[in-house]
SERO-4910 file (N, C-alpha, C, O; in steps of 0.05 Angstrom, whole numbers):
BEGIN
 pado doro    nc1    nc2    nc3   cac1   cac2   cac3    cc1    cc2    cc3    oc1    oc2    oc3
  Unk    A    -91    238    446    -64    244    437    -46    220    440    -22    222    433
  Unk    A    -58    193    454    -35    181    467    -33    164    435    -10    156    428
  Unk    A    -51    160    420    -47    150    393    -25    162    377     -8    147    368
  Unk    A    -25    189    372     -9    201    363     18    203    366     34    203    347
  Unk    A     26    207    398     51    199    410     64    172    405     87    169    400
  Unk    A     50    156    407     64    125    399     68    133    375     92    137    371
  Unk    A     54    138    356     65    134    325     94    147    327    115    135    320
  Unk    A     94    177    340    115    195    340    146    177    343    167    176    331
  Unk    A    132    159    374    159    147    394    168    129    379    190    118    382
  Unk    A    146    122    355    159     87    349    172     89    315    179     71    300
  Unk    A    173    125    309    181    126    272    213    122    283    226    132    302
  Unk    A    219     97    253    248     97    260    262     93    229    251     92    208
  Unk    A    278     92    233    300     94    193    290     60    195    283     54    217
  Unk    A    290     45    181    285     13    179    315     14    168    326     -6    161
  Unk    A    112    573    -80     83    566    -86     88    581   -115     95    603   -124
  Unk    A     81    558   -123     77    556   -152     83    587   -156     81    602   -137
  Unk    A     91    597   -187     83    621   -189     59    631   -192     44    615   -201
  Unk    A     48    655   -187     27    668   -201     36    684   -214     58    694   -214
  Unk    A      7    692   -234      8    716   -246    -23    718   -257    -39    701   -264
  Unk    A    -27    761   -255    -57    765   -258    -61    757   -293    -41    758   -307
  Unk    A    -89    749   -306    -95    749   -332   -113    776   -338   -113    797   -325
  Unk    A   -121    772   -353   -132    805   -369   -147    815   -350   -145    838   -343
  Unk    A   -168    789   -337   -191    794   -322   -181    788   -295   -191    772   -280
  Unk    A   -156    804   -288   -142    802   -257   -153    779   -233   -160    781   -210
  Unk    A   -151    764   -247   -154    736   -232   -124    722   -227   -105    719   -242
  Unk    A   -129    714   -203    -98    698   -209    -94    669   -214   -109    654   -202
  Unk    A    -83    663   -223    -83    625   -234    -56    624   -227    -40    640   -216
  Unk    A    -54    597   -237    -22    580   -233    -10    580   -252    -20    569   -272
  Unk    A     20    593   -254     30    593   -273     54    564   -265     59    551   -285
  Unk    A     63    557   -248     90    541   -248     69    522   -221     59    532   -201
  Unk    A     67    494   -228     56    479   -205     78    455   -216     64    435   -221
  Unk    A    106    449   -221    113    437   -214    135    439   -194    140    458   -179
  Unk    A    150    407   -197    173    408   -165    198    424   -174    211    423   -195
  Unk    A    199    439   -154    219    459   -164    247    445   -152    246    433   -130
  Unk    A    271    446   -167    297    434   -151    308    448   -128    299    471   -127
  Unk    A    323    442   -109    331    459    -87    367    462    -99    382    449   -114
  Unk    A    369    491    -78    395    495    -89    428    471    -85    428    459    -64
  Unk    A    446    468    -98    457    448    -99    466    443    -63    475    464    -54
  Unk    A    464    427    -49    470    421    -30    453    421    -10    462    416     13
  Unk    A    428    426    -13    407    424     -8    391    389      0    397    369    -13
  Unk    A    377    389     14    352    366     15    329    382      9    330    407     13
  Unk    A    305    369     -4    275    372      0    263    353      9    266    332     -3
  Unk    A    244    351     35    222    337     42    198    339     29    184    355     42
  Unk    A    189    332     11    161    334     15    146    318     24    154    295     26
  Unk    A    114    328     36    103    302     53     73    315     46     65    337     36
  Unk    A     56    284     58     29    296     55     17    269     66     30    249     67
  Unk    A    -12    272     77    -23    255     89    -50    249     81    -63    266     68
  Unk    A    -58    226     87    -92    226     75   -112    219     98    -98    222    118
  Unk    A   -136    210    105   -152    206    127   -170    202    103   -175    218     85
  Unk    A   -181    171    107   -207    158     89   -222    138    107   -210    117    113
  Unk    A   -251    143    117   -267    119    126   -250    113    161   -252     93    175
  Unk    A   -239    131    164   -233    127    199   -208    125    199   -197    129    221
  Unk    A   -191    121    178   -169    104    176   -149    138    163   -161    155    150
  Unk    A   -127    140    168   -105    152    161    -78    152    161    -64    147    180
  Unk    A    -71    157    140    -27    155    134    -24    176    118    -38    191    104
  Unk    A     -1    172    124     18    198    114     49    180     97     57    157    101
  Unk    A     56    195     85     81    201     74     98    219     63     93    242     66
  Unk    A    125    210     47    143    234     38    161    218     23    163    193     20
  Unk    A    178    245     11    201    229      5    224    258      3    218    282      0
  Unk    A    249    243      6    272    267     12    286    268    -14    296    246    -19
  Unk    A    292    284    -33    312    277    -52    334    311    -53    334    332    -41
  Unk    A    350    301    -75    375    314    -74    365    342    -79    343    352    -72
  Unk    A    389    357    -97    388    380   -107    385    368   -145    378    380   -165
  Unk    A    391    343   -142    381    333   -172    362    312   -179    361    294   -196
  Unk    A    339    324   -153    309    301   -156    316    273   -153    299    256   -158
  Unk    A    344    265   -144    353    236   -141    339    224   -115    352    236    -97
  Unk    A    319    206   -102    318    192    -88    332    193    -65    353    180    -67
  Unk    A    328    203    -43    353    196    -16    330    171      1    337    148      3
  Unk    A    306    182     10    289    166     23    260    174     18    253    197     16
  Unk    A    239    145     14    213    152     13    198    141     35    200    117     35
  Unk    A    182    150     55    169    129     73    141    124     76    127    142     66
  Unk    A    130    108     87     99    119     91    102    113    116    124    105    127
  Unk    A     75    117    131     63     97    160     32    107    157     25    127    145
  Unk    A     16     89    172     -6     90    187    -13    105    216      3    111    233
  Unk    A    -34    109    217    -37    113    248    -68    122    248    -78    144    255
  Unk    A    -83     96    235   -106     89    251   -120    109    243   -115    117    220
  Unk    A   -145    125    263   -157    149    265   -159    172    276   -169    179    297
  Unk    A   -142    188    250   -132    216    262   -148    232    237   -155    223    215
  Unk    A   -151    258    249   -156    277    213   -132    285    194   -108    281    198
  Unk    A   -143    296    176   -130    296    153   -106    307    157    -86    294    150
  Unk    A   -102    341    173    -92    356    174    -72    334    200    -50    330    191
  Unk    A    -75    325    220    -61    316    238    -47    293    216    -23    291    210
  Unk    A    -66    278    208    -35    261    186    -19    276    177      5    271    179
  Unk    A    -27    297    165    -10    310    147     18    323    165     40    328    155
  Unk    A     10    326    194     29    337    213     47    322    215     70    329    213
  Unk    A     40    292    221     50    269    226     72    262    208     95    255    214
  Unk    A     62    264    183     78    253    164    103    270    164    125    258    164
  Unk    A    102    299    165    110    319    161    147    309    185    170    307    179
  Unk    A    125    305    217    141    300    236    158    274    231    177    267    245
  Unk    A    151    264    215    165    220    205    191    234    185    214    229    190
  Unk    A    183    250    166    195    252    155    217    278    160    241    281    152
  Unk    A    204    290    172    234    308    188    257    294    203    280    302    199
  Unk    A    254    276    219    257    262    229    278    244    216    301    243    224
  Unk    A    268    226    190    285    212    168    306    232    164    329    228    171
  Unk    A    296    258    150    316    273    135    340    278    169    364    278    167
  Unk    A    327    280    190    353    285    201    379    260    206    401    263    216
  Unk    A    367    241    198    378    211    207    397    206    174    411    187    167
  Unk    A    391    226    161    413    225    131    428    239    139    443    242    120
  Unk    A    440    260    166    450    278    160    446    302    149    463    318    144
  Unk    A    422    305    145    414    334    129    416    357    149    406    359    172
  Unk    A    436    380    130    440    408    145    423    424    139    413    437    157
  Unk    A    415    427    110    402    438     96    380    433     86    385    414     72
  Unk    A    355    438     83    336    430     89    310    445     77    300    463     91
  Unk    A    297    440     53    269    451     56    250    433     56    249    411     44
  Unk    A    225    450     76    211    433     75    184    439     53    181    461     42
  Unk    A    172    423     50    150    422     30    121    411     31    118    387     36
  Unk    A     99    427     27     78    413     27     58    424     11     63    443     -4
  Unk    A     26    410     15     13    431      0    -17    434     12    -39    440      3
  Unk    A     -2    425     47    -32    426     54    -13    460     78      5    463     94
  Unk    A    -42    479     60    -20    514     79    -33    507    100    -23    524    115
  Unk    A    -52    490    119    -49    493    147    -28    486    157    -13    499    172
  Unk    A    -28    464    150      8    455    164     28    473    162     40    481    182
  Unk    A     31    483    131     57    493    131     55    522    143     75    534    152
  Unk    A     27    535    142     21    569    163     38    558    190     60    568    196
  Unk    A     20    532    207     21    529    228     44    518    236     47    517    261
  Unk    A     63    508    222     98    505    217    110    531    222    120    538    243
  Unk    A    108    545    200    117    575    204     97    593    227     86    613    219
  Unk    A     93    586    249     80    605    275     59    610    269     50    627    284
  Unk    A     43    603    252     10    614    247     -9    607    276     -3    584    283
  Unk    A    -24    617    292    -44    612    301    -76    596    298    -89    597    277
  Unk    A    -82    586    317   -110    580    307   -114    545    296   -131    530    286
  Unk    A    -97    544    302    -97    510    301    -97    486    327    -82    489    346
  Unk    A   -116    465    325   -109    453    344    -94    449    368    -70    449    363
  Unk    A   -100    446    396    -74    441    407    -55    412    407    -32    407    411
  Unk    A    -85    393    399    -55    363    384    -40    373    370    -16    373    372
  Unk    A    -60    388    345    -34    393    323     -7    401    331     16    396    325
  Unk    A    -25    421    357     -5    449    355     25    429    380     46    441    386
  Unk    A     23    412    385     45    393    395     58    376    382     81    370    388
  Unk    A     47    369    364     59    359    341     83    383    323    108    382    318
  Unk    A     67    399    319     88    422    309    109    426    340    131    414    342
  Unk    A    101    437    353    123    433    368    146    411    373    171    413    376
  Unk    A    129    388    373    156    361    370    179    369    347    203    370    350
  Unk    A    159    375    315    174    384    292    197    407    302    221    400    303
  Unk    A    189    430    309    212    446    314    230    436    328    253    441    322
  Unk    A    225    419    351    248    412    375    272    401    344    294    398    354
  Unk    A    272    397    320    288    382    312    291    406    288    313    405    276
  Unk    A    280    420    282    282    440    266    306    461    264    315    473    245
  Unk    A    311    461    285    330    471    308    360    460    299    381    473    300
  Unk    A    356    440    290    384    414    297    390    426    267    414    427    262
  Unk    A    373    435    245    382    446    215    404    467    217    405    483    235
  Unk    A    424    465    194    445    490    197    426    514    180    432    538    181
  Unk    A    407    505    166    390    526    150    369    511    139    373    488    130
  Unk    A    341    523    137    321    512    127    308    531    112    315    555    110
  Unk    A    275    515     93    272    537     87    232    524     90    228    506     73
  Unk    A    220    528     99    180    520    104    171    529     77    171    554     73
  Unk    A    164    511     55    143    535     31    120    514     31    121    492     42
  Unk    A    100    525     16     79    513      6     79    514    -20     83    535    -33
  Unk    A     73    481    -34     75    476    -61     40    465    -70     27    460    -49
  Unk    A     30    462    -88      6    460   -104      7    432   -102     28    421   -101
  Unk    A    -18    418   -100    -25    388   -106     -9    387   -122     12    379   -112
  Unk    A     -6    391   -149      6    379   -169     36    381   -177     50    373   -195
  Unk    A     38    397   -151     78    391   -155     81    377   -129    102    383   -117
  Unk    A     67    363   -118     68    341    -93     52    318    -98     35    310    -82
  Unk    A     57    306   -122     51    287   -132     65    266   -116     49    249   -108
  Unk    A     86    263   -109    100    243    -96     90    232    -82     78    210    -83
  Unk    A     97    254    -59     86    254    -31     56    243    -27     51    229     -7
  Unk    A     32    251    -49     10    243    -47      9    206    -52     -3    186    -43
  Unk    A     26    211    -71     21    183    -82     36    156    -62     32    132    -64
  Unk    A     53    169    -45     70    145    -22     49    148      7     45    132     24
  Unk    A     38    178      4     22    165     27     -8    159     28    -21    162     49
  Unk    A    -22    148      1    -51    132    -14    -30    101     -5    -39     84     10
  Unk    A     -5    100    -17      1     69     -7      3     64     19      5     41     24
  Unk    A      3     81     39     -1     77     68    -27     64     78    -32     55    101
  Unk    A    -43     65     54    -71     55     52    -77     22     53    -97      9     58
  Unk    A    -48     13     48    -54    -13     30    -22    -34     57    -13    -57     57
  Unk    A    -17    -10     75      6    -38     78    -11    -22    110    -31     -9    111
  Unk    A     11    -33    133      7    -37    158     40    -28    168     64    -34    163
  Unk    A     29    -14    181     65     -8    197     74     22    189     57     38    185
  Unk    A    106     32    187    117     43    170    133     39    155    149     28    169
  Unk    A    141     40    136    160     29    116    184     55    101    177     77     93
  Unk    A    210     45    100    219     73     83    237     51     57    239     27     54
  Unk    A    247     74     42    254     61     18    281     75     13    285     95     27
  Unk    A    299     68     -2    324     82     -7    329     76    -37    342     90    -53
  Unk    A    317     54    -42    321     51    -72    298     49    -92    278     35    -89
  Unk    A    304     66   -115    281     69   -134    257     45   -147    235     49   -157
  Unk    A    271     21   -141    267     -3   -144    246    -12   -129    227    -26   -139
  Unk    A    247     -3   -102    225    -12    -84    196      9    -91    174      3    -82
  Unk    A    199     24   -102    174     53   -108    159     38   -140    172     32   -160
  Unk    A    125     37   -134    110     26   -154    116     38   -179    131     57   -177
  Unk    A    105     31   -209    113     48   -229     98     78   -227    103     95   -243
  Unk    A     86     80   -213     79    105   -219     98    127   -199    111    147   -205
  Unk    A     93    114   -175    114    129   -159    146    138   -178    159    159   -178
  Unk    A    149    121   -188    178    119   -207    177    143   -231    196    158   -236
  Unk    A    148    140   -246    144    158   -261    139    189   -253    145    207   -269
  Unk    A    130    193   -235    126    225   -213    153    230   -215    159    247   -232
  Unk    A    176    218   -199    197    229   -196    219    234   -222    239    247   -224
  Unk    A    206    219   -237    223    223   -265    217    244   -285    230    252   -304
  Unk    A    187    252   -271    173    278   -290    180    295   -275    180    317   -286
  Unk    A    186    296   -251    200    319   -227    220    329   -238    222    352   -247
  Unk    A    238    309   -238    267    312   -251    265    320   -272    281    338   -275
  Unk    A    248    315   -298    256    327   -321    240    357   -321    249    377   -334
  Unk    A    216    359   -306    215    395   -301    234    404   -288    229    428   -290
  Unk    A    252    402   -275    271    409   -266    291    417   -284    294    441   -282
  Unk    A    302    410   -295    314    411   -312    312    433   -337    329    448   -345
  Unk    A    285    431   -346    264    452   -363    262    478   -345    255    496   -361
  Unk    A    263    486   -325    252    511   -307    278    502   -278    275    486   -259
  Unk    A    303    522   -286    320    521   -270    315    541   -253    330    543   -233
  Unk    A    300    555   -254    290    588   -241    281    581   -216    258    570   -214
  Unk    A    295    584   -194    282    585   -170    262    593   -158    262    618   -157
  Unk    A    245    584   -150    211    602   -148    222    629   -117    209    649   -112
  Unk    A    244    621   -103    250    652    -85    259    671   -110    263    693   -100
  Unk    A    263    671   -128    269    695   -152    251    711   -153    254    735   -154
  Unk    A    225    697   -151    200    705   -154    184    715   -127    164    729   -124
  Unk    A    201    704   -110    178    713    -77    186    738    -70    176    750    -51
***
């Protein structure tokens, strides 16, 4: 764990809808990023673990898919699910260093986000890691934990595959610094957004 704790000590600022078909199966009806209500932040985050090696990232944006912060980091050899905690914890962390009152968070790996919201049966690293996360969870005037589909956490996947390629942690504030594709995710965010104003709690 003492790997894990350094990463923790040293981060610093630099569900879809369903519905049944004929044959009562359920599929995905809505897997993109849904907007949060105006005054709102969203985190989303997600982590990867390849060949020994694992990072995580996220990124925070408005109530109009605008960019506030994107970050990644490393941390060596951890599993998948513990990056994914990690990242989760980096980026809670950012969003509270903007000032954020309001707050959802986002992912699309449901162990994390079960074991966020009190689920049992997880690790006890993890399960300290989640605990670090709440100690700051706390500090929110309102939040809200959901789980989103790979494919409306496109972001998040794609800032932390570049955790793959640098050393350190890195965050970003301007759209300028994010590769073209990163650039293009958040611009197809934004314009489903726009197309599907319907809050997915309408639906929970």
């Amino acid at each position: 764990m003492a790997l894990d704790r350094r990463w923790i000590q040293n981060w610093k600022l630099p569900d879809s809808f369903l519905r049944y078909d004929n044959s009562k199966k359920m599929e995905r009806l809505n897997t993109k990023w849904p907007p949060t209500p105006p005054h709102w932040l969203k985190l989303n985050f997600d982590g990867v673990a390849r060949s020994g090696f694992a990072t995580g990232g996220g990124i925070i944006r408005d109530s109009l898919g605008n960019l506030v912060l994107a970050y990644v980091g490393n941390f060596d050899s951890v599993s998948s699910n513990m990056a994914k905690a990690l990242a989760l914890f980096g980026g809670l962390k950012l969003a509270l260093s903007t000032k954020a009152r309001k707050l959802i968070i986002e992912g699309d790996s449901k162990v994390i986000i079960e074991a966020t919201k009190g689920a049992s049966g997880i690790c006890w690293r993890i399960k300290n890691v989640i605990k670090d996360i709440w100690s700051m969870i706390v500090w929110l005037e309102d939040f809200k934990i959901q789980h989103i589909f790979r494919e409306g956490n496109g972001v998040a996947k794609s800032l932390a595959e570049t955790g793959l390629e640098i050393k350190g942690i890195r965050c970003w504030k301007h759209l300028g610094s994010l590769t073209d594709k990163q650039k293009d995710l958040i611009g197809t965010d934004q314009i489903a957004s726009i197309n599907n104003e319907v809050s997915t709690s309408f639906f929970q």
